[in-house]
C-alpha positions in Angstrom: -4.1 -16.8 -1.7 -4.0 -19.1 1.1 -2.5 -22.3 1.1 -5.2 -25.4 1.5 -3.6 -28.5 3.4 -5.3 -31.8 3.4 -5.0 -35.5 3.6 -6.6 -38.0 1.3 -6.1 -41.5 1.1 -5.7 -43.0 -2.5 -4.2 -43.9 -6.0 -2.5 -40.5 -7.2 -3.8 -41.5 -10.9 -7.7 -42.6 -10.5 -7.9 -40.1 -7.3 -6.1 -37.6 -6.9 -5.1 -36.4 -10.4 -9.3 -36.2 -11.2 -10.1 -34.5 -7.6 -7.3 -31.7 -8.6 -9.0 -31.3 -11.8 -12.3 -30.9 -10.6 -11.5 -28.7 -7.9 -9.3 -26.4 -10.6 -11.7 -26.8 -12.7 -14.8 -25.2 -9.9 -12.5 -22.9 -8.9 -12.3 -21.4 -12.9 -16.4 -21.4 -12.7 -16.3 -19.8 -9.5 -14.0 -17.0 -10.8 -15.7 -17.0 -14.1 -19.2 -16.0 -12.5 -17.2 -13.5 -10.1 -15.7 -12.2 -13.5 -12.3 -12.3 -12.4 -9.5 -14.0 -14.7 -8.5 -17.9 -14.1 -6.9 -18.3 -10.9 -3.3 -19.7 -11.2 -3.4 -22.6 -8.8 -0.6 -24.4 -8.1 0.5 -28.1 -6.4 2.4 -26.8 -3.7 2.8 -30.1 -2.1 2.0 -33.9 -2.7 2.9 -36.1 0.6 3.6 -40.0 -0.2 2.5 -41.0 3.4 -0.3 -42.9 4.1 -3.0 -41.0 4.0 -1.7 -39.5 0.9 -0.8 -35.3 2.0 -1.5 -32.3 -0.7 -1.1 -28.8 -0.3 -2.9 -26.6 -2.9 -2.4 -23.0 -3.9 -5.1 -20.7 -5.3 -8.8 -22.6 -5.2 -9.3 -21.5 -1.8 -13.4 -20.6 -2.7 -13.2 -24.1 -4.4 -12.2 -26.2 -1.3 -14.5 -24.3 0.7 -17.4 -24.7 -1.5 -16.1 -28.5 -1.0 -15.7 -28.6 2.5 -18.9 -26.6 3.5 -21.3 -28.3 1.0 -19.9 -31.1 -1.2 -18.6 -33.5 2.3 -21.9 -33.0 4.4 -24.0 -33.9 1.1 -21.5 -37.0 1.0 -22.1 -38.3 4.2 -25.6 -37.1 4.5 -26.1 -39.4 1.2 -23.3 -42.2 2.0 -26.0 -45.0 2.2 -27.6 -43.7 -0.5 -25.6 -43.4 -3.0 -23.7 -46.8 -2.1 -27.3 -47.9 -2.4 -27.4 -46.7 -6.0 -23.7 -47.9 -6.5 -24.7 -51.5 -5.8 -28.0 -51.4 -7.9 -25.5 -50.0 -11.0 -23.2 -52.7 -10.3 -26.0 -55.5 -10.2 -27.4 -53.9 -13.2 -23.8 -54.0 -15.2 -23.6 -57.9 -13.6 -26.9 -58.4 -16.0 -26.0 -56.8 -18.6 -23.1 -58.5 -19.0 -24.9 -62.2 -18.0 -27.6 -61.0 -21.1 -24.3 -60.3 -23.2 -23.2 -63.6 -22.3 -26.6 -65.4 -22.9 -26.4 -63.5 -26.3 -23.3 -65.1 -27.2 -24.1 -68.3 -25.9 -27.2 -67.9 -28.2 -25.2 -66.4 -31.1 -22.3 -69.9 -30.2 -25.3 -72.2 -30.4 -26.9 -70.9 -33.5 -23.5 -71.1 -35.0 -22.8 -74.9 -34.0 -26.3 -75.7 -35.3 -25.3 -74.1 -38.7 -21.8 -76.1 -38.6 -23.7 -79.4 -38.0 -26.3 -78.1 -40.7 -23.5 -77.7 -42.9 -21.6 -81.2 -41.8 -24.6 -82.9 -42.7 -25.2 -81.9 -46.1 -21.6 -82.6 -46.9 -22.0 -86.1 -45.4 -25.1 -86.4 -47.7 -23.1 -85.2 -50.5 -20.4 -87.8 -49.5 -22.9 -90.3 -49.5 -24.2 -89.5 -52.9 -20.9 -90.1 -54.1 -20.2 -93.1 -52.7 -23.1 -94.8 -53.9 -22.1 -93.6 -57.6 -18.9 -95.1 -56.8 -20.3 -98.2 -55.6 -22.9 -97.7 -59.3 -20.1 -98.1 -61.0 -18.3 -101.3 -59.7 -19.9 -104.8 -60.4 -22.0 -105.9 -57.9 -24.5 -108.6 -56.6 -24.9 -108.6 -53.5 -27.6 -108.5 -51.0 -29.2 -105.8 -49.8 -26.6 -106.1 -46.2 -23.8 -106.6 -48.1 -24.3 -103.5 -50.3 -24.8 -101.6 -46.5 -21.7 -103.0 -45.2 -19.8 -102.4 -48.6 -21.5 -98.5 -48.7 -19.8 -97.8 -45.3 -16.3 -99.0 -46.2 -16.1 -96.9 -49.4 -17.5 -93.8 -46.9 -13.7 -93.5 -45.7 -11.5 -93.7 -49.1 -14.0 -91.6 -50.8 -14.0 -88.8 -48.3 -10.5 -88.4 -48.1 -10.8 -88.6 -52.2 -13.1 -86.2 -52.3 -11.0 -83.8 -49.8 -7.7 -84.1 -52.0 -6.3 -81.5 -54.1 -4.5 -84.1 -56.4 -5.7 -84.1 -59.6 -4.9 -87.5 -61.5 -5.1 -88.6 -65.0 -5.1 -91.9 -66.5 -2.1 -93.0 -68.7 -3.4 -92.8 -72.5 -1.4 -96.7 -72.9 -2.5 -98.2 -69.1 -0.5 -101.1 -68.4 -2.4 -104.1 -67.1 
């Protein structure tokens, strides 16, 4: 087998690790369809210089099938498929601008719901109030009983919120 020497430039985990394993793994097809057993392939080298070095042991057919075919298609199809890159990259920008829309929608139907919600317990809270107000002696005028309305609106809210339960002494002192 001959040993394959040749310089890349990038990140040993997202490049170099996957272009081994593709490159292992055509070499396997390759000997697969020639019917001869897996290849043993083997690292020989891996340089830490910039451009990243790597020497290669037994995928000889592989790297030529890559250097004869796969790099002329790349640069044949470099605008292209940056072309394409850039069109899935605007198309994930939407997607995630829809996603945020959608949450934004999903936020907003939420708040709505929450003043919905807020509203009928200040109507509830109202109710009350005006029993409470029912039930003290009154005569006043129709402002007074507004004015009056409004100041029980803060004791009886924080009444109503309360977890203490209270009972009245069976013998109230006066």
């Amino acid at each position: 087998m001959k040993n394959y020497w040749f310089q890349i430039d990038l990140s040993i985990t997202s490049e170099i690790t996957p272009f081994v394993d593709a490159i292992v793994e055509l070499q396997h097809i390759i000997d697969y369809i020639r019917d001869e057993p897996p290849s043993i392939v083997q690292i020989q080298y891996i340089g830490q210089n910039s451009p990243v070095g790597l020497a290669l042991d037994g995928v000889s057919e592989a790297l030529k099938l890559f250097i004869e075919i796969i790099v002329p298609w790349r640069r044949e199809h470099a605008t292209e498929m940056a072309e394409l890159e850039r069109q899935q990259i605007l198309a994930q920008i939407k997607l995630d601008e829809a996603k945020a829309l959608e949450i934004q929608a999903n936020a907003l139907k939420q708040r709505e719901e929450v003043r919905k919600l807020s509203m009928e317990i200040q109507e509830k809270r109202i109710d009350i109030t005006l029993k409470v107000y029912q039930a003290l002696p009154h005569n006043f005028s129709e402002s007074e009983k507004i004015v009056l309305t409004n100041q029980l609106l803060h004791p009886v809210k924080i009444l109503s919120d309360s977890q203490i339960l209270a009972k009245l002494p069976e013998n109230p002192r006066e």
